[in-house]
N, C-alpha and C positions, 0 to 999 in steps of 0.2 A: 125759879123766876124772881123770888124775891131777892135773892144776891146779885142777878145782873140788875133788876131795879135799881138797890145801891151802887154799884158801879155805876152806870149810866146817871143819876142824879149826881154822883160825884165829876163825870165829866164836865157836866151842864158846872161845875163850879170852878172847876176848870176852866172853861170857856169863859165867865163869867164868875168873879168870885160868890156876888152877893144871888144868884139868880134862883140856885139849887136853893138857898136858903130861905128867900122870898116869898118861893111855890110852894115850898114847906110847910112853912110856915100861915099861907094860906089855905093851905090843905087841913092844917090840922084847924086851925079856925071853923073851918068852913064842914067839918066834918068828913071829910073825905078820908082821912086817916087820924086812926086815935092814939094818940100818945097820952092819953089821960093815965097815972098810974105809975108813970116814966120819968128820968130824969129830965126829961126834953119835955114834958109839958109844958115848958113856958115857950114853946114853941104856939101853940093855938092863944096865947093869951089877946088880950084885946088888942092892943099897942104894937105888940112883936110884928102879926105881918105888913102893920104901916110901917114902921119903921124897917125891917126888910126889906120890905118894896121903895122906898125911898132912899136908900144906898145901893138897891139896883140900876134902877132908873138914873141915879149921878153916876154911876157905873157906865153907862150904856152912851151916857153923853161924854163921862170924861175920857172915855176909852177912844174917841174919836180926837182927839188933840194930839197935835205932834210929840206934845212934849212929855206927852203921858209917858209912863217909864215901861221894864219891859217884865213881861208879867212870870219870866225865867227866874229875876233877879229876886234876892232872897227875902224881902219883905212879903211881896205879894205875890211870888210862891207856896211860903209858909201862910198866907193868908188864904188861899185855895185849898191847902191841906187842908186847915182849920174848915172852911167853908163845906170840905166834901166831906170832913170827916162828920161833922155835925148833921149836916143833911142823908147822907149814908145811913147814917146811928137812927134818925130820926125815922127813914125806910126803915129798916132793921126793927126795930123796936113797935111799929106799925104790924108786925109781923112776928111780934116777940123775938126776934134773933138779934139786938142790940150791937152786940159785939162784931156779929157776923156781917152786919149793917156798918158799922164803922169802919173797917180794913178793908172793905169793896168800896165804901164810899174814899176813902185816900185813894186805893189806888186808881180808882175813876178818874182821881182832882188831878194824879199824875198824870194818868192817859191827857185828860184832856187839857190838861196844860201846854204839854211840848209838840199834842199832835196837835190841837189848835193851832201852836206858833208853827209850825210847819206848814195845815192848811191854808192860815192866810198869808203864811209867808210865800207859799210857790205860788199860789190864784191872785194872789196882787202883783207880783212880776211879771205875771202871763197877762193879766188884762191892763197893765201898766198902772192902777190906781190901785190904791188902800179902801177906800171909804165903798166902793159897794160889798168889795170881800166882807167890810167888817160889815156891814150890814146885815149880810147874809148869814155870818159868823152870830150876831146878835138873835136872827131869825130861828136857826137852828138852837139855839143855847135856852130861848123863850119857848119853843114847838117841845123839844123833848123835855123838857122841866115840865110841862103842863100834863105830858103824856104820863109821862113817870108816875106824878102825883094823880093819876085819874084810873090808875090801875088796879085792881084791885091788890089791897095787903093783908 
Protein backbone atom coordinates (compact mmCIF):
# COMPACT_ATOMS: atom_id res chain seq x y z
CA UNK A 1 0.00 0.00 0.00
CA UNK A 2 2.46 2.23 0.80
CA UNK A 3 4.34 2.24 -2.85
CA UNK A 4 1.11 3.03 -4.71
CA UNK A 5 0.53 5.82 -1.87
CA UNK A 6 3.84 7.23 -3.44
CA UNK A 7 2.91 6.83 -6.68
CA UNK A 8 -0.44 8.24 -6.55
CA UNK A 9 0.97 11.38 -4.42
CA UNK A 10 3.45 11.62 -7.27
CA UNK A 11 0.50 11.80 -9.69
CA UNK A 12 -1.27 14.48 -7.75
CA UNK A 13 2.31 16.37 -8.55
CA UNK A 14 1.88 15.73 -11.85
CA UNK A 15 -1.38 17.12 -11.98
CA UNK A 16 -0.23 19.88 -10.14
CA UNK A 17 3.37 20.49 -9.51
CA UNK A 18 3.20 22.30 -6.07
CA UNK A 19 -0.06 20.24 -4.58
CA UNK A 20 1.70 16.63 -3.68
CA UNK A 21 4.03 18.89 -1.84
CA UNK A 22 1.56 21.33 -0.11
CA UNK A 23 -0.48 18.18 1.46
CA UNK A 24 2.85 16.97 2.46
CA UNK A 25 3.83 19.09 3.91
CA UNK A 26 0.74 19.79 5.81
CA UNK A 27 0.49 16.42 6.80
CA UNK A 28 3.70 16.23 8.26
CA UNK A 29 2.84 19.53 10.19
CA UNK A 30 -0.15 18.50 11.32
CA UNK A 31 0.95 15.07 12.38
CA UNK A 32 -0.59 12.95 10.18
CA UNK A 33 2.70 11.55 9.07
CA UNK A 34 6.15 11.67 10.71
CA UNK A 35 9.05 12.43 8.99
CA UNK A 36 10.79 13.50 12.21
CA UNK A 37 14.32 11.77 11.98
CA UNK A 38 14.42 12.05 8.00
CA UNK A 39 15.84 13.97 5.55
CA UNK A 40 12.54 15.54 4.65
CA UNK A 41 11.81 16.98 8.06
CA UNK A 42 11.73 20.22 7.07
CA UNK A 43 8.96 19.11 5.47
CA UNK A 44 6.39 19.52 8.82
CA UNK A 45 8.39 22.83 9.82
CA UNK A 46 6.44 25.96 10.69
CA UNK A 47 6.72 28.03 7.34
CA UNK A 48 7.28 25.02 4.76
CA UNK A 49 3.36 24.19 4.46
CA UNK A 50 2.53 28.13 4.20
CA UNK A 51 4.71 28.42 1.83
CA UNK A 52 3.74 25.19 -0.19
CA UNK A 53 0.29 25.91 -0.01
CA UNK A 54 1.01 29.43 -1.33
CA UNK A 55 2.75 28.12 -4.77
CA UNK A 56 -0.07 25.83 -5.01
CA UNK A 57 -2.71 27.94 -4.72
CA UNK A 58 -0.66 30.57 -7.72
CA UNK A 59 -0.41 27.13 -9.17
CA UNK A 60 -4.08 26.60 -9.39
CA UNK A 61 -4.83 30.25 -10.60
CA UNK A 62 -1.78 30.54 -12.94
CA UNK A 63 -2.61 27.21 -14.49
CA UNK A 64 -5.81 28.78 -15.81
CA UNK A 65 -4.22 31.48 -18.20
CA UNK A 66 -3.81 30.94 -21.65
CA UNK A 67 -0.46 31.73 -21.71
CA UNK A 68 0.57 29.62 -19.02
CA UNK A 69 3.18 27.19 -20.76
CA UNK A 70 2.82 23.58 -21.20
CA UNK A 71 3.50 21.34 -18.45
CA UNK A 72 5.41 18.57 -21.14
CA UNK A 73 7.88 21.22 -21.71
CA UNK A 74 11.12 20.76 -19.91
CA UNK A 75 11.18 23.18 -17.14
CA UNK A 76 7.99 22.19 -15.45
CA UNK A 77 8.23 18.77 -16.23
CA UNK A 78 11.57 18.39 -14.33
CA UNK A 79 9.70 20.54 -11.80
CA UNK A 80 6.97 17.76 -11.43
CA UNK A 81 9.80 15.13 -11.20
CA UNK A 82 11.18 17.21 -8.48
CA UNK A 83 7.79 17.70 -6.80
CA UNK A 84 6.85 13.79 -6.95
CA UNK A 85 9.93 12.75 -6.26
CA UNK A 86 10.12 14.84 -2.87
CA UNK A 87 6.57 14.17 -1.96
CA UNK A 88 7.05 10.31 -2.95
CA UNK A 89 10.25 10.12 -0.60
CA UNK A 90 8.33 12.07 1.89
CA UNK A 91 5.28 8.84 1.68
CA UNK A 92 8.25 6.57 1.73
CA UNK A 93 9.97 7.71 4.49
CA UNK A 94 6.48 8.04 6.52
CA UNK A 95 6.75 4.53 6.26
CA UNK A 96 10.63 4.02 6.49
CA UNK A 97 10.97 2.97 2.76
CA UNK A 98 12.56 6.49 1.68
CA UNK A 99 14.09 5.28 -1.48
CA UNK A 100 11.18 3.09 -2.37
CA UNK A 101 9.11 6.36 -1.77
CA UNK A 102 10.95 8.38 -4.16
CA UNK A 103 11.04 6.08 -7.69
CA UNK A 104 7.03 5.51 -7.24
CA UNK A 105 6.86 9.03 -6.34
CA UNK A 106 8.75 10.14 -10.07
CA UNK A 107 7.08 7.68 -11.77
CA UNK A 108 3.57 8.82 -10.46
CA UNK A 109 4.82 12.74 -11.51
CA UNK A 110 5.32 10.77 -15.04
CA UNK A 111 1.99 9.04 -14.98
CA UNK A 112 0.43 12.09 -14.00
CA UNK A 113 1.87 14.51 -16.15
CA UNK A 114 1.22 13.15 -19.73
CA UNK A 115 -1.86 11.27 -18.59
CA UNK A 116 -3.26 14.61 -17.09
CA UNK A 117 -2.15 16.45 -20.59
CA UNK A 118 -4.21 13.76 -22.21
CA UNK A 119 -7.23 13.91 -19.81
CA UNK A 120 -7.83 17.51 -20.18
CA UNK A 121 -6.64 17.33 -23.40
CA UNK A 122 -9.47 14.96 -24.92
CA UNK A 123 -12.43 16.32 -22.09
CA UNK A 124 -11.90 19.97 -23.21
CA UNK A 125 -12.40 19.16 -26.93
CA UNK A 126 -15.29 17.06 -26.20
CA UNK A 127 -17.12 19.72 -23.98
CA UNK A 128 -15.51 22.46 -26.19
CA UNK A 129 -13.92 24.51 -23.17
CA UNK A 130 -10.76 24.21 -20.98
CA UNK A 131 -11.62 25.92 -17.72
CA UNK A 132 -14.19 23.37 -16.26
CA UNK A 133 -11.84 20.38 -17.39
CA UNK A 134 -9.26 22.09 -15.61
CA UNK A 135 -11.23 22.68 -12.84
CA UNK A 136 -12.09 19.38 -12.46
CA UNK A 137 -8.39 18.42 -13.20
CA UNK A 138 -7.70 20.79 -9.99
CA UNK A 139 -10.57 18.93 -7.94
CA UNK A 140 -9.09 15.57 -8.56
CA UNK A 141 -5.29 16.68 -7.91
CA UNK A 142 -6.71 18.45 -4.28
CA UNK A 143 -9.20 15.13 -3.45
CA UNK A 144 -6.44 12.46 -3.87
CA UNK A 145 -3.43 14.54 -2.32
CA UNK A 146 -5.79 14.91 0.75
CA UNK A 147 -6.60 11.20 0.53
CA UNK A 148 -3.03 9.99 0.18
CA UNK A 149 -1.93 12.15 3.07
CA UNK A 150 -4.86 10.89 5.53
CA UNK A 151 -3.91 7.13 5.05
CA UNK A 152 -2.35 5.51 7.26
CA UNK A 153 1.92 5.14 6.86
Amino acid sequence: MLYLLAFLIGVVSGLRTFMGLALVSWAARLGWMNLQGTPLQFLGAAATPWIFGALAIFELVNDKRPTTGSRKSPPQFIGRLISGALSGAAVGAAGHSLAAGLVCGVLGAVAGTFGGYEFRARLARAAGRDLPIALLEDAIAILLAFWVVRQPH
